[in-house]
C-alpha positions in Angstrom: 13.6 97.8 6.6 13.0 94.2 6.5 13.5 92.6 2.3 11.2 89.8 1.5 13.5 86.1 1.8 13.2 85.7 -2.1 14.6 89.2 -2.8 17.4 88.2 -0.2 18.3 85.0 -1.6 18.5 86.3 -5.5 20.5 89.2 -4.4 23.0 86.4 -2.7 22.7 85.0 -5.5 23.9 87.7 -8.0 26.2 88.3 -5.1 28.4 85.0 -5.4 30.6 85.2 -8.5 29.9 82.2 -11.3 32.3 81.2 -13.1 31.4 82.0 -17.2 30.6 78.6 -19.1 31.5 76.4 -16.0 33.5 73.1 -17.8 32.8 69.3 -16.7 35.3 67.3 -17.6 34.6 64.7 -19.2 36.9 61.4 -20.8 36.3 59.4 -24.2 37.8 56.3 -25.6 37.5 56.9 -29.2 37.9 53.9 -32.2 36.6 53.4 -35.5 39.2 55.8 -37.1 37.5 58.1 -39.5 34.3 57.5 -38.4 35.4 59.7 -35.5 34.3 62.5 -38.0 31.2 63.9 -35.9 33.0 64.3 -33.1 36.1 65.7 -34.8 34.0 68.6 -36.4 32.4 69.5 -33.3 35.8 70.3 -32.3 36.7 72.1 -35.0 33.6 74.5 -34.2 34.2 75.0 -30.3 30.8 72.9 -29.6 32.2 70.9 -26.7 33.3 74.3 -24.7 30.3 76.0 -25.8 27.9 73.2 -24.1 30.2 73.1 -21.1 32.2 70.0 -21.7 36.1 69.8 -20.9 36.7 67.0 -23.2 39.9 64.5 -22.7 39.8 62.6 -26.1 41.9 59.2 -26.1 41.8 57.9 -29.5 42.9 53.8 -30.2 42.6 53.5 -33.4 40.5 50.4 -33.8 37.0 50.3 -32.8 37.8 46.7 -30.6 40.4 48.6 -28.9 38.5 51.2 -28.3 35.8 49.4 -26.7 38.3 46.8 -24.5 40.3 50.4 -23.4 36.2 51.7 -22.7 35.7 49.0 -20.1 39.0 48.4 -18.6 39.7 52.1 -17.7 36.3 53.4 -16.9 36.0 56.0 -19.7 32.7 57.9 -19.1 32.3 57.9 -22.6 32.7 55.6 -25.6 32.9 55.7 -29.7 32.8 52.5 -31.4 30.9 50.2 -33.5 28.1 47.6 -33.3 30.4 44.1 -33.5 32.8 45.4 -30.9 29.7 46.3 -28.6 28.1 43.6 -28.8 30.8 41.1 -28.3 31.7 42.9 -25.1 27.6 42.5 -24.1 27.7 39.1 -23.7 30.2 39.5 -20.3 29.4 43.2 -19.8 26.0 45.2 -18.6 27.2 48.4 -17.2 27.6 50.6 -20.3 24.4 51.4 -22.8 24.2 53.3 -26.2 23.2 57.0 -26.0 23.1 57.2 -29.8 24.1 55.9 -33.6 26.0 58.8 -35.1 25.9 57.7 -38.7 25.7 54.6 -40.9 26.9 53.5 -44.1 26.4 50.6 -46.2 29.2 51.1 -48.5 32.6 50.2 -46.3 33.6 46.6 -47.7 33.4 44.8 -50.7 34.4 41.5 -52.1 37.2 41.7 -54.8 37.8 38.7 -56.6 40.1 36.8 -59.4 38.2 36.4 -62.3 41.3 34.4 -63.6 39.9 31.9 -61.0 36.5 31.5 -62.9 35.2 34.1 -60.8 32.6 36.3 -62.3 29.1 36.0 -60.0 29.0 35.7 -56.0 27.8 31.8 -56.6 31.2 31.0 -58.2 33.0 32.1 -54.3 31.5 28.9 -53.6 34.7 26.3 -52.4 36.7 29.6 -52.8 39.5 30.6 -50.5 38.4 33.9 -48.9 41.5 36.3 -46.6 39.6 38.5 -44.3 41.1 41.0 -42.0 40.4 38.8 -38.7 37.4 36.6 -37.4 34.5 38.1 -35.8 35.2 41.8 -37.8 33.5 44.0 -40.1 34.8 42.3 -43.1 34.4 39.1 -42.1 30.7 40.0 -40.9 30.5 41.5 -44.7 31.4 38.0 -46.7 29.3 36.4 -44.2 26.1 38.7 -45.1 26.6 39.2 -49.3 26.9 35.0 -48.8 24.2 34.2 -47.0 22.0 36.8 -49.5 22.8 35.0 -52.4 22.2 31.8 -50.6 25.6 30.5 -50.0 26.4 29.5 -46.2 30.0 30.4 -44.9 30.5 26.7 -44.8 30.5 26.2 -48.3 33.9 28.7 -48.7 37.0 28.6 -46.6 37.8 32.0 -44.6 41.1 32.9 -44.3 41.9 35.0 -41.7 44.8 37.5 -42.3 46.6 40.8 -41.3 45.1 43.9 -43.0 48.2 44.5 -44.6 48.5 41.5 -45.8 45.3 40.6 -48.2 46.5 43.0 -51.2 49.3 41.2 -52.0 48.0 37.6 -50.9 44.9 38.1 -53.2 47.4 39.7 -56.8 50.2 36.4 -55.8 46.9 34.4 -56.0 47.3 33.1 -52.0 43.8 33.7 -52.0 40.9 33.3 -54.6 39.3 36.5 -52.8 39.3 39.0 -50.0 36.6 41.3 -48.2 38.3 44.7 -47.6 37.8 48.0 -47.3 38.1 49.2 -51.5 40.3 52.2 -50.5 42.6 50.0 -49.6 42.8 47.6 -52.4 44.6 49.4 -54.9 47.4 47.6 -54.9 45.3 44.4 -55.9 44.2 46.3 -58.9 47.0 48.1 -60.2 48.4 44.3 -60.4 45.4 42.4 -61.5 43.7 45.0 -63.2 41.3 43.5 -65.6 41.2 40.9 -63.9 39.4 41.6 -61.1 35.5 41.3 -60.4 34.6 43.1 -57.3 30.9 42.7 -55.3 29.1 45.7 -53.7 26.3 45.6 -51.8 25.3 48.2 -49.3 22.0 46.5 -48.5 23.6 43.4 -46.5 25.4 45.2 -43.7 24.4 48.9 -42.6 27.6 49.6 -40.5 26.9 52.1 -37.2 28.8 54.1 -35.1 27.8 54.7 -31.7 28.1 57.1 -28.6 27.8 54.8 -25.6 28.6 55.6 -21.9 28.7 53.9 -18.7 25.3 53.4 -16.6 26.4 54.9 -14.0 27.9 57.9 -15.5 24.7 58.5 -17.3 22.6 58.2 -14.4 25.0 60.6 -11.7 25.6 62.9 -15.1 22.2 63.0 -17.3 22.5 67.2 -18.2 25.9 66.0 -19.4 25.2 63.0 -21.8 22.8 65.2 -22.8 25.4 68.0 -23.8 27.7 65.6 -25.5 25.3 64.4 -27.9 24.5 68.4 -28.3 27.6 68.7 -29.3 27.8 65.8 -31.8 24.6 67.5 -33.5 26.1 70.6 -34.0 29.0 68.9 -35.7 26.8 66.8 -37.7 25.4 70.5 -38.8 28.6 71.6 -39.8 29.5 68.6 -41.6 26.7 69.4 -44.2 27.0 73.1 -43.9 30.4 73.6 -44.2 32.2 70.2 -46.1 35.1 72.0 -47.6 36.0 73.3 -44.8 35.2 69.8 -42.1 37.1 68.0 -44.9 40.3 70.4 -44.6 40.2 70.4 -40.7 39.7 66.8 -40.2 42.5 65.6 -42.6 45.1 67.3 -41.1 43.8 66.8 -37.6 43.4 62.7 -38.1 46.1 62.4 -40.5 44.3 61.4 -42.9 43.6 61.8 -47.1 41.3 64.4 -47.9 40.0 62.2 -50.5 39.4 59.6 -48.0 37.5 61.7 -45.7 35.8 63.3 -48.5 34.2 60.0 -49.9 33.1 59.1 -46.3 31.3 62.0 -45.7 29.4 61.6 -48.7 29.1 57.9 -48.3 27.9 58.0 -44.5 24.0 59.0 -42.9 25.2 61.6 -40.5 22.6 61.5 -37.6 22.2 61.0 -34.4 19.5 58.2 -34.2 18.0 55.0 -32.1 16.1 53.4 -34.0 14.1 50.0 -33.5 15.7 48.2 -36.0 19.1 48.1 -34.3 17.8 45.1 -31.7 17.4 42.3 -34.6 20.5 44.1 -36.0 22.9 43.0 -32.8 20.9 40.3 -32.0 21.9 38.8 -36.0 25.1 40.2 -34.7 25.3 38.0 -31.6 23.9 34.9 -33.1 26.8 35.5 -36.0 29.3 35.7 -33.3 28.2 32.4 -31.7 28.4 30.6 -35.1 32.4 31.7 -35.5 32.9 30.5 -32.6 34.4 34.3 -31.6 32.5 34.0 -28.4 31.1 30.5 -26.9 28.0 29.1 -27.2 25.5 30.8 -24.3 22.1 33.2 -23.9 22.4 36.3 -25.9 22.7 39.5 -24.5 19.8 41.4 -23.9 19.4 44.2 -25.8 16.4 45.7 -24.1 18.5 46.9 -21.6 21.9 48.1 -24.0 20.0 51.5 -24.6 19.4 54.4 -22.3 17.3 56.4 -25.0 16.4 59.6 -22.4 19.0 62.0 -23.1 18.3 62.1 -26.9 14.5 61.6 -26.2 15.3 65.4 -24.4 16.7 66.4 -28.0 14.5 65.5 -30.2 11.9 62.5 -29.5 11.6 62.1 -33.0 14.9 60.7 -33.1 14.3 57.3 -31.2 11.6 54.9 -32.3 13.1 51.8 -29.9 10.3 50.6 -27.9 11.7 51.0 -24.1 
C-alpha cells in the first residue's frame, strides 16, 4: 500500500521525539537597579521558561555600567536607561531599543537650604548645586527644573559629587543644594529639618527604562526578542494583579526595602511602549550631553535608526506610534 508523502512526513514527524518547551538561551546585562522590577516579576511567575527563554541574568547595578558591560561583552540583551543609551549612540550603531518598560517622572528632586535664602527655584540662581556625577539623571534633572523656570545651568555652579556624599555635604552647608533621589535624603532632613525647601516636578524629565538588544541578535533571533518582551508583559500583568505579592518577591530577591519597591511601583507607568515622542526626547538628551561637555562636540546620533519596532508591532501595534 503506497501512503500519500504528506501522511509520510507528519507521521515522521510525530515519529521524532521533541523535546517539551525547547529553551534558547539567552544573556542580559541588567542596570538601573530597581527599575529591573518587570523583569524581576516575570521571574517570579515562570514567564521566561514558559515562552521558551533560558535566561542568564548579569546584573551591574548602575544603568552606565550596564550599558558599557552591554557593548563590550556582546550581551544579546540589554536593560538600561535613556542617558546611558544615548551617550553610547554617538560611537555605537549595532544595538536598537525593542521597548520602554515604564516611566516615571517622580525619581529626583531638588532639596535646598532655606537658611540660604532659599525658598523658590529663581533663588538657586549663583547657588552651589552637588550632583551625583556629570552627564546623569540628576544632573540631567537640575538641568531641566532650571531651564523651565528660565534659569540656564550657567547661572549656578554644579558640583559634581559621590552619591554618598551629597547628604552630608548639603546639612554641613558644602553645598547650597543638591538634586538626588528623595529616598535617599533623609539624612539631610533629619538634620536640617525645617529648614529645608525641596522642588518636585515630574513634568521636566519622564525617566525610561528600556529593553534594547543587538542588531544582529534581533535580526538571526526575531521569534525570540519577541518572547522576551512576552515575558516582560506578563510581568507587567502581575505587577498590577498581584502587588503584595511582586512587592514581597522582589525585595528579598534585589535586596531591597519593601517600602522602596512599594513606592516605585506605584510611582512608575508599567508598559511596554515606543512611542514617537522618545526621538526629541534623546535628541534634547544628546544636545544636553554636548553642552556638558560629557561627550565632544560632533553630529548627533540618529535616532531613526536606534529602534527596531517589529517584534512589539507583532504584540500589539497599538503599542508603537514611532514613525519608521
Amino acid at each position: 500500500m503506497r501512503f500519500p508523502p504528506l501522511l509520510i512526513l507528519l507521521l515522521f514527524l510525530l515519529a521524532v521525539p521533541h523535546p517539551a518547551n525547547a529553551q534558547q538561551r539567552a544573556t542580559i546585562s541588567m542596570g538601573s537597579g530597581a527599575f529591573g522590577l518587570p523583569l524581576t516579576s516575570a521571574q517570579q511567575i515562570g514567564a521566561f521558561k514558559q515562552n521558551g527563554i533560558d535566561l542568564e541574568i548579569s546584573h551591574h547595578g548602575k544603568g552606565a555600567k550596564a550599558m558599557a558591560e552591554f557593548l563590550a561583552k556582546g550581551y544579546d540583551f540589554g536593560w538600561t536607561s535613556g542617558l546611558p543609551i544615548t551617550k553610547a549612540a554617538f560611537d555605537h550603531d549595532g544595538f536598537c531599543l525593542l521597548a520602554s518598560l515604564g516611566s516615571t517622572g517622580k525619581l529626583f528632586e531638588v532639596w535646598a537650604d532655606r537658611g540660604k535664602g532659599i525658598t523658590t527655584v529663581g533663588d538657586l540662581r549663583g547657588k552651589r548645586i552637588g550632583v551625583t556625577g556629570r552627564g546623569r539623571g540628576s544632573d540631567y534633572y537640575l538641568y531641566a527644573l532650571l531651564l523651565k523656570n528660565g534659569i540656564e545651568i550657567s547661572e549656578v555652579e554644579v558640583v559634581p559629587m559621590k552619591r554618598k556624599e551629597l547628604p552630608a555635604a548639603l546639612s554641613k552647608s558644602e553645598v547650597d543644594a543638591v538634586s538626588e533621589q528623595p529616598s535617599r535624603m533623609r539624612e539631610a532632613s533629619e538634620v536640617l529639618g525645617g529648614d529645608l525647601v525641596v522642588f518636585a516636578d515630574d513634568t521636566v524629565f519622564l525617566r525610561h527604562v528600556f529593553l534594547l538588544a543587538r542588531k544582529d541578535f534581533v535580526r538571526a533571533n526575531p521569534d525570540l526578542a519577541v518572547a522576551m518582551l512576552r515575558s516582560l508583559d506578563q510581568g507587567i500583568q502581575h505587577l498590577r494583579d498581584n502587588p503584595g505579592r511582586a512587592v514581597d518577591f522582589i525585595s528579598a530577591k534585589l535586596d531591597l526595602d519593601p517600602r522602596k519597591v512599594r513606592e516605585l511601583m506605584e510611582d512608575t507607568d508599567y508598559r511596554l511602549s515606543l512611542d514617537q515622542s522618545l526621538y526629541p526626547t534623546m535628541e534634547n538628551y544628546a544636545q544636553w550631553l554636548i553642552q556638558t561637555g560629557v561627550v565632544k562636540r560632533g553630529p548627533l546620533p540618529d535616532f531613526t535608526n536606534i529602534f527596531c519596532p517589529d517584534p512589539l508591532m507583532s504584540i500589539d501595534p497599538g503599542r508603537v506610534t514611532i514613525i519608521h
